[in-house]
N, C-alpha and C positions, 0 to 999 in steps of 0.2 A: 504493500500500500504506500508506504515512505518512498518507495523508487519510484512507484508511478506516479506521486507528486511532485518529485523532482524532476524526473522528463516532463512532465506536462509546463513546470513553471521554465522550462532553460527553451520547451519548444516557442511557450508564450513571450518570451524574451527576445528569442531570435526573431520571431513572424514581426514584433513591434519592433526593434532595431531596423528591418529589412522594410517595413512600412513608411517608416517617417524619414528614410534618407535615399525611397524610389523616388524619382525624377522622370517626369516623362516629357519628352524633348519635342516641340514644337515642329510640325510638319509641313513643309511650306511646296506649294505646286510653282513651278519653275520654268516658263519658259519664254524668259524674256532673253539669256543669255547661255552662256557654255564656253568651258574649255576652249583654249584660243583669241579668243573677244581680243581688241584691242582700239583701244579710242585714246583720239589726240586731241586735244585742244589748245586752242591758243591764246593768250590769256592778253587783251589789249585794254591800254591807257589810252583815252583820247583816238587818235588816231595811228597810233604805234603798237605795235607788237613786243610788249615787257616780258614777254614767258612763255611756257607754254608748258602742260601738264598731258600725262600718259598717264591710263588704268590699262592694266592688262588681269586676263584671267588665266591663271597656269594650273599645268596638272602636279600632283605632288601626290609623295609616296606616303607621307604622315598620315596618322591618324589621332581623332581626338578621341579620347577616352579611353586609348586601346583599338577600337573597332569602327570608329565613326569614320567614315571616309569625308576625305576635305577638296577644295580647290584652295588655291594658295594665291592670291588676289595681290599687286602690288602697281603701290600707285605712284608718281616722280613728280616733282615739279622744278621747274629752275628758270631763273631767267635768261633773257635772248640781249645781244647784243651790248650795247652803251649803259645798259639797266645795270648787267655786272658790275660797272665803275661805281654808279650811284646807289645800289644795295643790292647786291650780288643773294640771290636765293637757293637753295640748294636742298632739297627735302626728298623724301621718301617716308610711304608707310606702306608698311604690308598687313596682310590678316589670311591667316588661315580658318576655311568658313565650313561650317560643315554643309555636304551636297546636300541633303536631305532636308533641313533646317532652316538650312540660310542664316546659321550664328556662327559667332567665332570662338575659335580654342586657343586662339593665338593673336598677339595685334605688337605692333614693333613700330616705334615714332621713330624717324630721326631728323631730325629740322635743324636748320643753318641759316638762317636770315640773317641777313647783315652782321654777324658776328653771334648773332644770338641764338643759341642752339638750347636743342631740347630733345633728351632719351630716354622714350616710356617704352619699355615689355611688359606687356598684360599675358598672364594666362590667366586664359579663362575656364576654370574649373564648374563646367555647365550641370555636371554631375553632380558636385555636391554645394550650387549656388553661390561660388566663389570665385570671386578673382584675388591674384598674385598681382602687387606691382615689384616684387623682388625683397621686399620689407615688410610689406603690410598687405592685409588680408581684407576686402571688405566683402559685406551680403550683398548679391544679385539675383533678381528675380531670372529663371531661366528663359534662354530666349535672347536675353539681350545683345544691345547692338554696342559695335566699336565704330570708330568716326568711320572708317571707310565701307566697311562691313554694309552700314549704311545704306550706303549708294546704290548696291545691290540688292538688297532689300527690300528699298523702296519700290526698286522695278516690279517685284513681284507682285504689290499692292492691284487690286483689282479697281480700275477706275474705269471702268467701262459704264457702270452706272450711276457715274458719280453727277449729282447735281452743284451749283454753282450755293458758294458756303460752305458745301460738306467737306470736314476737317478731318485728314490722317493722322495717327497718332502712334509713336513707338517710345521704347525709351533706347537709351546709348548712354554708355560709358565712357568718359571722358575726363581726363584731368580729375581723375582719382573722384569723381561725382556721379552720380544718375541724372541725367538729363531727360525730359520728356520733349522729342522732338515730334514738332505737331506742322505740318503744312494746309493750308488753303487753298482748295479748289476754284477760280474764279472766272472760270470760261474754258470758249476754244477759241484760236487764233493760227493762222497762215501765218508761219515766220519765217523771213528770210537771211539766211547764212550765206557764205562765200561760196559754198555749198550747192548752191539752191532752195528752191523754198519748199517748207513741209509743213504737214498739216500738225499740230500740236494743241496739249491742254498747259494753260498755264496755271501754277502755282504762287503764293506768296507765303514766309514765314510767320505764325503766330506767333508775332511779338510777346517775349519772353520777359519780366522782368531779374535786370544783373547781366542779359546778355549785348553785345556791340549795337547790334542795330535794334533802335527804336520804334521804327515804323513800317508797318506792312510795307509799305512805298518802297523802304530802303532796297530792300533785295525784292526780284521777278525771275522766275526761270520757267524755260516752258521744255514739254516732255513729247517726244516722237507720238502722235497716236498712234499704235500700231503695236503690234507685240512683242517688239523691242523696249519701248517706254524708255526711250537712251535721251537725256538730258542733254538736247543741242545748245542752248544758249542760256547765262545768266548773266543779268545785270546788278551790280549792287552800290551802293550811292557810297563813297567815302569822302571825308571832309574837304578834300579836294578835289573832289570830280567823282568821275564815275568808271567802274571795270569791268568789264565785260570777258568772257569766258565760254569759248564758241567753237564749234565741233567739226574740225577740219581734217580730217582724216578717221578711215576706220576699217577696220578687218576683221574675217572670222565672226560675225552678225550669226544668230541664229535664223536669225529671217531677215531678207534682200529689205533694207532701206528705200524707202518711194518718196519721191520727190510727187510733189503736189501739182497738181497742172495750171 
């Protein structure tokens, strides 16, 4: 009788240990992008060409948790020309994202602006709702996003039945916080790039209080309609003018880009 009270309490033990630190990992339908992807943009002050930024989607052998397979996401920026003399930029992030999910298990900063540099490794421990920044440990809801991780993510969002107002909503990790990044639905719009022109939904950020930009106005970006959802153009207002960031090259599309007639 005493034995069988004792398996019964180490079985009751184990089933609650094994209940409250299952995690079930967020499943996302995907096909906005794939292995290969690569997009260029150019990133213009005024009427000059200051930079220009690469996301690429690569294949990788890692896996997160052990078993979770990934794509390995890495994204450049730096500037072009005479920009170098006057604040030379020099950045990269990567993230490893799980396929199935569309989160990351891995995210890697390394930024150089004008002398000013910054290097964050996150692991993201999805399994047991933590991140590593190398020191310190904080609680994450699973799921969550990394800045670039993002970008991806976003695509996945279903806005095919989106009405004018309706508000997307994720959160992201960032600078060692949870951010609730929320966009604005506010139309449709023909936009024209170097490119040509394509049809598009545009977005605005819900201005956030504590963050850069104050006003829905500040930042507009508008998004491919079509099942790519690949962000051609953003404008964002800084004290000095305005920067634009616009999609002039690309490769390995899951589905052929259309130009608008």
């Amino acid at each position: 009788m005493k034995k069988g009270l004792i398996i019964g309490a180490l079985l009751l033990a184990g089933f609650s240990m094994t209940s409250s630190t299952m995690v079930v990992y967020p499943t996302v339908t995907n096909n906005a992008f794939q292995t290969g992807e690569k997009l260029r943009y150019r990133i213009t002050y005024g009427f000059v060409d200051a930079g220009e930024a690469v996301l690429e989607v690569k294949s990788t052998t890692k896996k997160g948790a052990g078993t979770r397979e990934m794509l390995h996401v890495v994204g450049t920026g730096r500037t072009l020309g005479g920009f170098n003399a006057v604040y030379k930029v020099n950045d990269t992030y990567e993230s490893y994202i799980d396929k199935k999910g569309i989160f990351p298990w891995q995210f890697v900063r390394r930024v150089d602006e004008g002398g000013y540099k910054i290097n964050q490794d996150y692991n993201f421990k999805q399994d047991k709702l933590k991140v590593h920044n190398g020191t310190k440990e904080f609680a994450i809801p699973v799921g969550i996003q990394d800045m670039i991780s993002s970008f991806y993510y976003a695509r996945t969002l279903n806005f095919k039945n989106a009405k004018k107002g309706d508000v997307f909503e994720f959160k992201c990790f960032m600078d060692d916080k949870i951010w609730p990044l929320k966009v604005k639905y506010v139309g449709d719009e023909v936009i024209s790039i170097r490119k040509g022109k394509f049809k598009c939904k545009k977005f605005v950020p819900v201005v956030q209080t504590g963050r850069y930009f104050k006003s829905e106005n500040d930042v507009n970006f508008w998004v491919t309609d079509d099942e790519n959802r690949i962000p051609i153009l953003i404008k964002a207002k800084i004290p000095v003018g305005t920067v634009k960031l616009h999609l002039v090259e690309w490769s390995g599309l899951k589905h052929d880009l259309v130009k608008a007639k």
